[in-house]
Structure formats: C-alpha cells, structure tokens
C-alpha positions as CSV (number, residue, x, y, z in Angstrom):
1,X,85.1,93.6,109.3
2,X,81.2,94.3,108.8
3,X,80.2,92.5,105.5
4,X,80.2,94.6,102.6
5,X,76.6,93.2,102.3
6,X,75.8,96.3,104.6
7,X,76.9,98.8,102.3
8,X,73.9,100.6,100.6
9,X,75.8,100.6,97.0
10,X,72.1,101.4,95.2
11,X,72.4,105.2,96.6
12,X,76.5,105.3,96.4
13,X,78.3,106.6,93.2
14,X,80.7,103.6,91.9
15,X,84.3,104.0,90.0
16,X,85.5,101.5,87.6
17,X,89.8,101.8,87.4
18,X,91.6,100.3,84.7
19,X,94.6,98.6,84.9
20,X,97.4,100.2,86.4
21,X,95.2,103.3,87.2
22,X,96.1,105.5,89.8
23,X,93.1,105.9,91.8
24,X,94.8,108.8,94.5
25,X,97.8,110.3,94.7
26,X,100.2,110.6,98.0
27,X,100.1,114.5,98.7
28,X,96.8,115.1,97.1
29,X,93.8,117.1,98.5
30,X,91.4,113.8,100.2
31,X,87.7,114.0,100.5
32,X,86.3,110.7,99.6
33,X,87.3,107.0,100.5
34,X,86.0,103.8,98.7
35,X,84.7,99.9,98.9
36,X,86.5,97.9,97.3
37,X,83.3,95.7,95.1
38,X,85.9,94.1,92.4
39,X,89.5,93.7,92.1
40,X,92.6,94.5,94.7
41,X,94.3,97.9,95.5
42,X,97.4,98.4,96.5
43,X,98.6,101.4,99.0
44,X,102.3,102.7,98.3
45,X,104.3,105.5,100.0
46,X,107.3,107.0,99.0
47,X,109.7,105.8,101.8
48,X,112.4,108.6,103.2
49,X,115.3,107.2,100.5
50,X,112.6,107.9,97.7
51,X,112.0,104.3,96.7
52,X,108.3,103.6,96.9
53,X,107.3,101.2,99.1
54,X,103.8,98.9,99.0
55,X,102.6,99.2,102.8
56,X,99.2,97.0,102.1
57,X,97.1,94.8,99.3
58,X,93.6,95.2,99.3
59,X,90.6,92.8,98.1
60,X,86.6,93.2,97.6
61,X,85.2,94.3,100.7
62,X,88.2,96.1,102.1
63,X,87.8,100.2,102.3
64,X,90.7,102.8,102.1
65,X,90.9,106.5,101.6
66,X,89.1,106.6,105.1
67,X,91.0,109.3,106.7
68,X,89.6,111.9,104.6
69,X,86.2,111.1,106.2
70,X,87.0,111.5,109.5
71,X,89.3,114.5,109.7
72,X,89.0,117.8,108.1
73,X,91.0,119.4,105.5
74,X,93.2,115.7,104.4
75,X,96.0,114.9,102.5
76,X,96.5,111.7,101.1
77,X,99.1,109.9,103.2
78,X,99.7,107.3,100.7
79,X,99.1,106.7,96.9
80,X,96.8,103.7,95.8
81,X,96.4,102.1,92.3
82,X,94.9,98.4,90.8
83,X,97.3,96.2,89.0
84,X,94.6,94.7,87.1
85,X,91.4,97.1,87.6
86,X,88.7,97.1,90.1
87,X,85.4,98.4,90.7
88,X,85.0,100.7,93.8
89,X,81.7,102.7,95.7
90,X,82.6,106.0,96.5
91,X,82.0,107.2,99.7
92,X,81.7,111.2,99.5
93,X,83.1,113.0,103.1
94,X,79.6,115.0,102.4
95,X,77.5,111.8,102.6
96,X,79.3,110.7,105.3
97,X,79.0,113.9,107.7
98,X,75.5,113.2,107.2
99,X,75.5,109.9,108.6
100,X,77.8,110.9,111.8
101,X,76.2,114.1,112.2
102,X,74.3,112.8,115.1
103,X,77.4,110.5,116.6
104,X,78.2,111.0,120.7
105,X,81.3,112.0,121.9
106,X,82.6,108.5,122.8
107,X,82.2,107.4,119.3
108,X,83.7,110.4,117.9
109,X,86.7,110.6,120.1
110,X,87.5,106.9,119.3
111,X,87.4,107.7,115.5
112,X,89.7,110.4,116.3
113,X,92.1,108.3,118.3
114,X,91.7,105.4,115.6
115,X,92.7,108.1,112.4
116,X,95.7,109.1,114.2
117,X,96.8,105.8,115.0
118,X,96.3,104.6,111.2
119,X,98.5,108.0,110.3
120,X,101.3,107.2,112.5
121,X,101.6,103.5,111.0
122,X,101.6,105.2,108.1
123,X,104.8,107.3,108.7
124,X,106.7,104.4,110.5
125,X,105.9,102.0,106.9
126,X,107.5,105.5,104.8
127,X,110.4,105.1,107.1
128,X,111.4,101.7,107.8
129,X,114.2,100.1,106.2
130,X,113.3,98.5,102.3
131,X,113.1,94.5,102.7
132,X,116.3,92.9,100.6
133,X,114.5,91.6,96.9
C-alpha cells in the first residue's frame, strides 16, 4: 500500500462522519471514493437471505469507494459507515479522470481487470453462508 503520505490532501476536499454515519449506501449512484485520514470504516452488503453482512474493517490510510473511479456510470456494491466517526479525503471521479487521462493501455486494462475482480469478491461475500455468532 503506497503511504498515505503521498496523498496531496492540501488540494483534496475532506468529510468528517459522525458516529454511526452512513457515509454510502449499497445501490446508490457512485462517483467519488475516499482516504481514510482518521477513524475505521466498515463495508457491509446485504447477503442473499437479507441479513447484512460486514465483508471488511477499514483504518487510516485504507481507501474504498474506488470502483466508482475506474468504471463509468457505478453503483455502490456495498454500504459503508464509522462506528465511532472518521475523517476522510474525497477523491472526486472528475479529479481523478484528470490524473489518468494520459494512462497507457497496459495500465488501464489492468485497472479494468483489477475492478472486476474486486466486484466479483464482492458478490461471492453477499452470498456466502452467515458465520454461526
């Protein structure tokens, strides 16, 4: 993971969440993703019995919501909130086409391959069987 050191958070638009905030919704329209600076997230889907299901926990310098950057016209294949608040940069898909505007083929076609690989882990967490409590 590249250290979040990297991340130019002076020219990025930040997001405080409150406890037990819902940040995105599963279903929704997507067009941003975030940085995690402060706090943890966690990703939930609703799995195929209805029950929601927590696929991943997420802590500063994580990023999620990343699919809506790399593929047009996204919906949200999961729902994300903070247990007890965080503070996140926003990363705009605008902003972001900018910055790949210029990317080769290769790179492109690997960011491709990579989305659809996150999106079919996705469905197999919605799916698989809910772990005894």
């Amino acid at each position: 993971m590249a250290p979040i050191e990297n991340l130019p958070v002076e020219t990025l638009k930040q997001r405080e969440v409150s406890a037990g905030e819902i940040i995105f919704l599963e279903g929704q329209p997507a067009n941003e993703a975030y940085v995690i600076l402060r706090g943890e997230v966690q990703v939930l889907v609703r799995g195929s019995n209805g029950d929601e299901v927590v696929i991943n926990r997420m802590k500063a310098g994580e990023m999620f919501g990343e699919i809506a950057l790399l593929t047009p016209n996204t919906i949200r294949t999961a729902t994300t909130s903070s247990a007890e608040g965080c503070t996140l940069v926003v990363i705009d898909k605008s902003v972001f086409d900018k910055h790949v505007a210029n990317a080769d083929g290769l790179l492109r076609f690997i960011i491709d391959h990579l989305c659809r690989r996150i999106a079919a882990l996705t469905e197999r967490a919605r799916d698989a069987p809910k772990a005894p409590s």
